[in-house]
N, CA, C and O atoms as CSV, one atom per row, in Angstrom:
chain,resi,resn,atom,element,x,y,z
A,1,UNK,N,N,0.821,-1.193,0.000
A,1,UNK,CA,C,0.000,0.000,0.000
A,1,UNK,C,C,0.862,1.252,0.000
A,1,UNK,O,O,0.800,2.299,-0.645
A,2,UNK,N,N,1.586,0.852,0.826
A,2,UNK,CA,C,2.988,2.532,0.542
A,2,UNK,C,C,3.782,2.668,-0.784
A,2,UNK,O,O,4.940,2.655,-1.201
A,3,UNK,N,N,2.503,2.805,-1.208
A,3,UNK,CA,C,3.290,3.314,-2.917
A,3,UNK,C,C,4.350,4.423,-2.689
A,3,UNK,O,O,5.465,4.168,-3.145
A,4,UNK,N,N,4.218,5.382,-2.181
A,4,UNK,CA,C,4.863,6.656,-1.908
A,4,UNK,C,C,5.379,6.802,-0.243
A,4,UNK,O,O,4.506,6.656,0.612
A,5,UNK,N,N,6.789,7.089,0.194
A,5,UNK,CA,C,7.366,7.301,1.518
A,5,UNK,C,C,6.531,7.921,2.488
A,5,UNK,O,O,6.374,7.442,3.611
A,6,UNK,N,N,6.013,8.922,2.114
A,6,UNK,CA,C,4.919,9.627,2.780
A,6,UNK,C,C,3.268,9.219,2.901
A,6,UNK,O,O,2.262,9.871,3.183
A,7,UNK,N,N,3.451,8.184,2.637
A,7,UNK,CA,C,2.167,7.261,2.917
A,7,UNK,C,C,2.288,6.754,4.186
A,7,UNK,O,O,1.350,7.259,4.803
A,8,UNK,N,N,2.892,6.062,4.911
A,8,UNK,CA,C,3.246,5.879,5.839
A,8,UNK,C,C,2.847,7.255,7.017
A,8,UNK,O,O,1.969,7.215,7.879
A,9,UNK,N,N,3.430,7.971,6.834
A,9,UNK,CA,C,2.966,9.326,7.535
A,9,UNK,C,C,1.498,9.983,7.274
A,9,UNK,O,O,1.102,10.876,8.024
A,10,UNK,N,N,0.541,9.421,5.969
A,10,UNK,CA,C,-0.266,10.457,6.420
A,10,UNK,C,C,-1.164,9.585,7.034
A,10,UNK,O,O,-2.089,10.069,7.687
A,11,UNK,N,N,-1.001,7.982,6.897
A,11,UNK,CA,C,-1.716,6.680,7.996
A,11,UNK,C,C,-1.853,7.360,8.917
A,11,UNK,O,O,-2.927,7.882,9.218
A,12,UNK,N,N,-0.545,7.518,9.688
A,12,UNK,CA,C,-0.729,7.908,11.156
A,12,UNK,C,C,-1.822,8.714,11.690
A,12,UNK,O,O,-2.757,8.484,12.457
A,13,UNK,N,N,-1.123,10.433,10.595
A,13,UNK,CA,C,-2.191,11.452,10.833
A,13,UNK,C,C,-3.431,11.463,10.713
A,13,UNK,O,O,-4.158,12.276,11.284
A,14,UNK,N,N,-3.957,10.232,9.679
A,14,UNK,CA,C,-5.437,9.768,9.338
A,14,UNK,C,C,-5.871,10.486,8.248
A,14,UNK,O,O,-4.924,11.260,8.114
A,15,UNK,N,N,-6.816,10.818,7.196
A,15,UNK,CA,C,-7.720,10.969,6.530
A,15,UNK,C,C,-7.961,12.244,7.097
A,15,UNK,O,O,-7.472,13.051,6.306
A,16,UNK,N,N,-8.580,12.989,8.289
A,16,UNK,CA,C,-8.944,13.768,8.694
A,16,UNK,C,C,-8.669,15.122,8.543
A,16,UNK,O,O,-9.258,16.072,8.026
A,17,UNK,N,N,-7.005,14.865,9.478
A,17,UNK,CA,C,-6.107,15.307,9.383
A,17,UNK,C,C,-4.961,15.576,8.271
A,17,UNK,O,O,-3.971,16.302,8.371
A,18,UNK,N,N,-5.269,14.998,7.483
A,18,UNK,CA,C,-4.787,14.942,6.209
A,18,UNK,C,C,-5.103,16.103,5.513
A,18,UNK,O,O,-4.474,17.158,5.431
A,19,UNK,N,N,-6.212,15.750,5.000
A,19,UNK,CA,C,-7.735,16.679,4.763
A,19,UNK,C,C,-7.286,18.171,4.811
A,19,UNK,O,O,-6.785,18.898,3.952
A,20,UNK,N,N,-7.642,18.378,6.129
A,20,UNK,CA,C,-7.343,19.612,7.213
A,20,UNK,C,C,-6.360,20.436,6.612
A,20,UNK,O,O,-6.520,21.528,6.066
A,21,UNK,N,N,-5.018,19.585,6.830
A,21,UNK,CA,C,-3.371,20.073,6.381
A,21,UNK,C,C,-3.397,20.473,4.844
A,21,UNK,O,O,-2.611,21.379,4.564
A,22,UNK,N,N,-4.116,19.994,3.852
A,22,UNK,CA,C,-3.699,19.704,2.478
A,22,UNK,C,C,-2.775,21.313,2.072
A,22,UNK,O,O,-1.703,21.575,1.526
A,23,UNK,N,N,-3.984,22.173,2.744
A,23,UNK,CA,C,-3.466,23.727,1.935
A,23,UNK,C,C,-2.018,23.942,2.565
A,23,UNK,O,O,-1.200,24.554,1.879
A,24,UNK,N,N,-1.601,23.422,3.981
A,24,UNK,CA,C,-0.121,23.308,4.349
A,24,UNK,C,C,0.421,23.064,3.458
A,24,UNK,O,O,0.963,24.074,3.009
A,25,UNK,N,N,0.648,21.982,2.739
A,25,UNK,CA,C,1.524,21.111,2.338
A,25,UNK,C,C,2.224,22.182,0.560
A,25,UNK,O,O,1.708,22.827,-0.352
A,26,UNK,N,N,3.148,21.897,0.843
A,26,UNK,CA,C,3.529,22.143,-0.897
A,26,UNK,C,C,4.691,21.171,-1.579
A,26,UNK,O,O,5.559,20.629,-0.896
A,27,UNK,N,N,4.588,21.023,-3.044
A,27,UNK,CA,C,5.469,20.337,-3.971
A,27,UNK,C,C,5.238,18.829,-3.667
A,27,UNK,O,O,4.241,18.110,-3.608
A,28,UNK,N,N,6.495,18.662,-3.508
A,28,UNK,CA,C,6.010,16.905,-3.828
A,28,UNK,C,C,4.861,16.169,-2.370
A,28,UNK,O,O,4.055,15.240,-2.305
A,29,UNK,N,N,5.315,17.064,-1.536
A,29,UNK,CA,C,4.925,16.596,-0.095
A,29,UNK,C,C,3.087,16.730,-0.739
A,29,UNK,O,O,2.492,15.670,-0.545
A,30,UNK,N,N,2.470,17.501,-1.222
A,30,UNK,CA,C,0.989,18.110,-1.274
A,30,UNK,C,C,0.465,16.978,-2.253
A,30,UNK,O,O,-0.568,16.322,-2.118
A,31,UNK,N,N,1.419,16.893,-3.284
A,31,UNK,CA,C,1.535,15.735,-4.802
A,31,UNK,C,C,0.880,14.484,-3.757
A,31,UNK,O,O,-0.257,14.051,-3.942
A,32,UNK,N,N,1.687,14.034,-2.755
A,32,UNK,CA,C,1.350,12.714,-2.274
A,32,UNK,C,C,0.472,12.961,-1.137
A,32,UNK,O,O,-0.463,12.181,-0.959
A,33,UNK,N,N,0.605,13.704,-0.538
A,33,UNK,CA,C,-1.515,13.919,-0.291
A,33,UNK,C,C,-2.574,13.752,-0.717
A,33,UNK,O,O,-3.633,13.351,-0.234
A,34,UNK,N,N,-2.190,14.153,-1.892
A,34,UNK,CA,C,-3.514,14.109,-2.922
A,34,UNK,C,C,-3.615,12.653,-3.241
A,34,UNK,O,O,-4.584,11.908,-3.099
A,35,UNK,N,N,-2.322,12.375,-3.739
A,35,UNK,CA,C,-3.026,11.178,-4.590
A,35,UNK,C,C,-3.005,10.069,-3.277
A,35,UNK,O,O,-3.378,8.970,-3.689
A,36,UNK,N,N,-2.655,10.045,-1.728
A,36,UNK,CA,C,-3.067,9.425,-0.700
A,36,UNK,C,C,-4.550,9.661,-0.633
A,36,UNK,O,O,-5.209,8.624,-0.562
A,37,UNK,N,N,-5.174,10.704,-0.640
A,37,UNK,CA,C,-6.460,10.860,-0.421
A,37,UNK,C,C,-7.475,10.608,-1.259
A,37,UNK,O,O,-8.675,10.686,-0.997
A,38,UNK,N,N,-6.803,10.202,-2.611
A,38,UNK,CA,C,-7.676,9.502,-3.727
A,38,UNK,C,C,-7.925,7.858,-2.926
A,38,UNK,O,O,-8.906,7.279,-2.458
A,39,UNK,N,N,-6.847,7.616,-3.042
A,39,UNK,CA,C,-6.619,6.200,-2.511
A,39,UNK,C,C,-7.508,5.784,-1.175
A,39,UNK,O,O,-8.388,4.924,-1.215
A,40,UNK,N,N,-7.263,6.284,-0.375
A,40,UNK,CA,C,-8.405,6.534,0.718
A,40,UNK,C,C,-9.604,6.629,0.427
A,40,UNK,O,O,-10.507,5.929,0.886
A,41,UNK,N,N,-9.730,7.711,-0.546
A,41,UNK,CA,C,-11.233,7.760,-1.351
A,41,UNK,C,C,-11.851,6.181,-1.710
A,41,UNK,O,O,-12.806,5.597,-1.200
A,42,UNK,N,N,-10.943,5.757,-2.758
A,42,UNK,CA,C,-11.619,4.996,-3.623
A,42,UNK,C,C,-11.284,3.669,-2.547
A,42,UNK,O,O,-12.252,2.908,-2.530
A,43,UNK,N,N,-10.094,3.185,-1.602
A,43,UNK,CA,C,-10.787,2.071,-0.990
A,43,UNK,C,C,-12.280,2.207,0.086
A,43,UNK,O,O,-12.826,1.243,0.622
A,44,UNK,N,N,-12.727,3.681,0.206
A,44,UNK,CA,C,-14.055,3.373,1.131
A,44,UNK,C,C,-15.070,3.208,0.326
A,44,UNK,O,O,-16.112,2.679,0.713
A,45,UNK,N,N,-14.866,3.701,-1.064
A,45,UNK,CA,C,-15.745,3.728,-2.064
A,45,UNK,C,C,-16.207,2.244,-2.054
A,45,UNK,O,O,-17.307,1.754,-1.803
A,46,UNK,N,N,-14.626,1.496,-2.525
A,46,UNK,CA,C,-14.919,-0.182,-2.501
A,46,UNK,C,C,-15.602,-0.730,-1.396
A,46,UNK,O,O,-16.621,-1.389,-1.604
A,47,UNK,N,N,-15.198,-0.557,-0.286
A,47,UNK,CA,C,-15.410,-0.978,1.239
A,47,UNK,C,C,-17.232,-0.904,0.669
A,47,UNK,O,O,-18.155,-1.682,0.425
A,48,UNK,N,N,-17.008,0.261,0.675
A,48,UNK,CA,C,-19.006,0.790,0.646
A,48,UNK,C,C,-19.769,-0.105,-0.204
A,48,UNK,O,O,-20.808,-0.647,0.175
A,49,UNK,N,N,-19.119,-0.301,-1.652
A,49,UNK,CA,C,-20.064,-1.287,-2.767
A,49,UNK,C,C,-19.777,-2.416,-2.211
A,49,UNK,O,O,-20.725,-3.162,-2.458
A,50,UNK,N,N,-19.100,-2.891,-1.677
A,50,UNK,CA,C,-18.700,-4.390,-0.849
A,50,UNK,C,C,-20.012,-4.425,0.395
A,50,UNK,O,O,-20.933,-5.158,0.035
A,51,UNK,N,N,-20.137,-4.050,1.173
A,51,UNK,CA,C,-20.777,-3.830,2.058
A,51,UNK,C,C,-22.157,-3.252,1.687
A,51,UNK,O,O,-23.004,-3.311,2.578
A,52,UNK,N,N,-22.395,-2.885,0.902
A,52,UNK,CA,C,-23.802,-3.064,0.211
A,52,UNK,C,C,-24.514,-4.188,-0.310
A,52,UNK,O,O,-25.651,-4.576,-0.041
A,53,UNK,N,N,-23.516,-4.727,-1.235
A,53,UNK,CA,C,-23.323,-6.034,-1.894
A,53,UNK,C,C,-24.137,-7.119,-0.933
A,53,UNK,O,O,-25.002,-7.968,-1.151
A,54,UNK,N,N,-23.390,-6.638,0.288
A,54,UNK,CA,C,-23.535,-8.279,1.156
A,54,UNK,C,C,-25.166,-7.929,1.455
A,54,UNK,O,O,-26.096,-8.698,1.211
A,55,UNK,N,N,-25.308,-6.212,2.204
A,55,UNK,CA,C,-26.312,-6.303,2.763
A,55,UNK,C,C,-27.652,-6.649,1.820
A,55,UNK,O,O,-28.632,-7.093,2.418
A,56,UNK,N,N,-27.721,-6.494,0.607
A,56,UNK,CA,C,-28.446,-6.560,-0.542
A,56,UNK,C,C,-28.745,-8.943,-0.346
A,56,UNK,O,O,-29.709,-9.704,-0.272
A,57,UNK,N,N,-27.524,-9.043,-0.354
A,57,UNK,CA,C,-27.736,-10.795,-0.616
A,57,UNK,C,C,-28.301,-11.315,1.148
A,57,UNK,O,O,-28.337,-12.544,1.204
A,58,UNK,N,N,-28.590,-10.848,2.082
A,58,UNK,CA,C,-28.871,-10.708,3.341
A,58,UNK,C,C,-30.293,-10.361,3.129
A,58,UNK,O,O,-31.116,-11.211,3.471
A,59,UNK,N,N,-30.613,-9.521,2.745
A,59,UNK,CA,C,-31.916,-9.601,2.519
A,59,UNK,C,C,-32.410,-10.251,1.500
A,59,UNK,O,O,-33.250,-10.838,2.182
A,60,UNK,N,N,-32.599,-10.635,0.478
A,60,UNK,CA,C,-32.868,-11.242,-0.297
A,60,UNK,C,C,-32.643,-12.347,0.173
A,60,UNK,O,O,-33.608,-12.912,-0.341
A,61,UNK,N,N,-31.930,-13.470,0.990
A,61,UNK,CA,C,-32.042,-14.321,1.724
A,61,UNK,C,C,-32.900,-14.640,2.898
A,61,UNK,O,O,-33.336,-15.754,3.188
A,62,UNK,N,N,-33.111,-13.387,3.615
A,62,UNK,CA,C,-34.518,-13.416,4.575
A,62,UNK,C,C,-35.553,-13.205,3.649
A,62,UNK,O,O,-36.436,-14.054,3.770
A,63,UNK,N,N,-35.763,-12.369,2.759
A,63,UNK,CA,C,-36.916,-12.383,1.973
A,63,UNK,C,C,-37.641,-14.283,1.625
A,63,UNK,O,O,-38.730,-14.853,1.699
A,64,UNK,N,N,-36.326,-14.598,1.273
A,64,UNK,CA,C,-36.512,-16.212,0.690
A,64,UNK,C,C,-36.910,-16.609,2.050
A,64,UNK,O,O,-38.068,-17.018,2.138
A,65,UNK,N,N,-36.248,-16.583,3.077
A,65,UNK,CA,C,-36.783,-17.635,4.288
A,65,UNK,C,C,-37.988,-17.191,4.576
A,65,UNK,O,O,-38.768,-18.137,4.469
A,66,UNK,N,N,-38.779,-15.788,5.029
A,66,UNK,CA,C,-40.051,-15.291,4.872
A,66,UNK,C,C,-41.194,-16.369,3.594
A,66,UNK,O,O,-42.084,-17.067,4.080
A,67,UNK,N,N,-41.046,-16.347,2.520
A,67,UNK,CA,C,-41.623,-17.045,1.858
A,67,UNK,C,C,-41.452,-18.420,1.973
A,67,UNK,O,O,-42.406,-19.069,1.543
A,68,UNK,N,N,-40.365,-19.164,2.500
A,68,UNK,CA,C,-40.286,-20.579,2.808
A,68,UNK,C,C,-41.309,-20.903,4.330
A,68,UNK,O,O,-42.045,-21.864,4.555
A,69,UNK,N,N,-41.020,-19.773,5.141
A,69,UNK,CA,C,-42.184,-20.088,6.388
A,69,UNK,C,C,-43.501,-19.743,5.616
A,69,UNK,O,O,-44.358,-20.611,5.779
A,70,UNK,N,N,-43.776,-18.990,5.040
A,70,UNK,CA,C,-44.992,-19.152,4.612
A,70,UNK,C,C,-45.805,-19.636,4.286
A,70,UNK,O,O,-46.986,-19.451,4.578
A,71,UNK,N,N,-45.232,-20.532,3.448
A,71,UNK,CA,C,-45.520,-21.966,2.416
A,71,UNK,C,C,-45.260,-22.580,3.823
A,71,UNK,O,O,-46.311,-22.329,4.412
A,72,UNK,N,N,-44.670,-23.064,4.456
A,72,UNK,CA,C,-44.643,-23.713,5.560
A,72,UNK,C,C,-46.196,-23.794,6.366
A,72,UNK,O,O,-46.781,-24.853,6.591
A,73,UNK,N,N,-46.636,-22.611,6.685
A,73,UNK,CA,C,-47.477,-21.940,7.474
A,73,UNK,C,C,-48.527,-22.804,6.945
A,73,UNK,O,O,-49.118,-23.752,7.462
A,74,UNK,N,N,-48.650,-22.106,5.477
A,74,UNK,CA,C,-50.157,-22.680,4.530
A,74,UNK,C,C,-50.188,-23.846,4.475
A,74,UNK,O,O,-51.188,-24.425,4.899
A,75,UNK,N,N,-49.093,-24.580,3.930
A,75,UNK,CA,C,-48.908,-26.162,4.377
A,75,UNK,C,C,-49.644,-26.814,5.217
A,75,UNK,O,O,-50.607,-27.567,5.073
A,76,UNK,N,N,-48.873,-26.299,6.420
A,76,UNK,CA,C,-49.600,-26.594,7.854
A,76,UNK,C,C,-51.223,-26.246,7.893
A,76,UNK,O,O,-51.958,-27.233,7.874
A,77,UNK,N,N,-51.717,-25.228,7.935
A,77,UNK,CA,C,-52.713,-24.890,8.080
A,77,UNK,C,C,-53.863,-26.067,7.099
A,77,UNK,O,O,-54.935,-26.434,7.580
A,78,UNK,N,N,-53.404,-26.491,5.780
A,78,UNK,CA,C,-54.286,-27.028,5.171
A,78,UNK,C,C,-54.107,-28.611,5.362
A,78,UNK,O,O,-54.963,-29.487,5.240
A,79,UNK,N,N,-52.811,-28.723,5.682
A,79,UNK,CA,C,-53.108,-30.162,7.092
A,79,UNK,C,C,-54.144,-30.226,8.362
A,79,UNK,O,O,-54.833,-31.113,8.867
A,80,UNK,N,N,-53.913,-28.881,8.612
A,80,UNK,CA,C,-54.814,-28.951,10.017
A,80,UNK,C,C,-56.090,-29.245,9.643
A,80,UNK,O,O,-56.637,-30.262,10.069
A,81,UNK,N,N,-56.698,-28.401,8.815
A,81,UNK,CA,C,-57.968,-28.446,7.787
A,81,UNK,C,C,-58.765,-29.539,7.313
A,81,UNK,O,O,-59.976,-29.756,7.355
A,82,UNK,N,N,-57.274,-30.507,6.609
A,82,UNK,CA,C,-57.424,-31.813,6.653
A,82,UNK,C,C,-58.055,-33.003,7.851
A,82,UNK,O,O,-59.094,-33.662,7.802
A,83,UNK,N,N,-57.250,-32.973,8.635
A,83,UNK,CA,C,-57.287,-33.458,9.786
A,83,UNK,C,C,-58.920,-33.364,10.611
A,83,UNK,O,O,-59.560,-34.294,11.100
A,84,UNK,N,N,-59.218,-32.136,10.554
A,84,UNK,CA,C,-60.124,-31.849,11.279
A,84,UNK,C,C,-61.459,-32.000,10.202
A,84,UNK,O,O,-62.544,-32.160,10.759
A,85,UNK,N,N,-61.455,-31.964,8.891
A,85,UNK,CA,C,-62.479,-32.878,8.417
A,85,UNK,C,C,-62.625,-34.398,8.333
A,85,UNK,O,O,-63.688,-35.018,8.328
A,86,UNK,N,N,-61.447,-34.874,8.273
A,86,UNK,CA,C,-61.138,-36.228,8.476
A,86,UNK,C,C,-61.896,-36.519,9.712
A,86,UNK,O,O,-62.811,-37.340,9.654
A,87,UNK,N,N,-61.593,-35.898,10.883
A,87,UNK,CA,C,-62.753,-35.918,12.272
A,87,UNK,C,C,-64.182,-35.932,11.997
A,87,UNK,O,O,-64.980,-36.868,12.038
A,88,UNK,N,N,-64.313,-34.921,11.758
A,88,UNK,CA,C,-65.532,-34.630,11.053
A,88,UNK,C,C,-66.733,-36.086,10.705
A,88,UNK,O,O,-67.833,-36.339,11.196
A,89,UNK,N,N,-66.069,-36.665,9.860
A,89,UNK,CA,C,-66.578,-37.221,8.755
A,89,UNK,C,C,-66.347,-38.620,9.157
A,89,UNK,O,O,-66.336,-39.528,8.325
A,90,UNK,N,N,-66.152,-38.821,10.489
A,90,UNK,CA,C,-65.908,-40.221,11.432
A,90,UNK,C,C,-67.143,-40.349,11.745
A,90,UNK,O,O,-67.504,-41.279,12.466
């Protein structure tokens, strides 16, 4: 990940702080700010479509178990139905 020496240093300081400093910084030191803070950018970017991703297949998996109890439910119910005309009809 330490493409650049000064990667290492702006870890420490964080994103935040980074941020904050940018208009400090000049020449090569500001150069690798920037393109640190792309980088930062685009892995939360990933992080974010990753973590959507999952929460998206998470639901759509309870959605499915919702409809598997259901059918479960009706199942049941038209056993019971069964059953109790089967009584019935003794």
């Amino acid at each position: 990940m330490d493409s650049h020496p000064l990667w290492a240093r702006f870890e420490k300081q964080g994103v935040a702080n980074v941020r904050a400093r940018l208009l400090e910084f000049i020449g090569e030191e500001k150069v690798a700010a920037i393109a640190w803070l792309a980088h930062k950018d685009e892995e939360e970017r990933l992080w974010s479509d990753s973590s959507q991703a999952l929460q998206m297949r998470i639901a759509l998996s309870a959605k499915r178990a919702a409809w598997i109890a259901a059918i479960a439910a009706i199942v049941a119910a038209i056993a019971a139905i069964i059953t109790i005309v089967v009584e019935l009809m003794k």
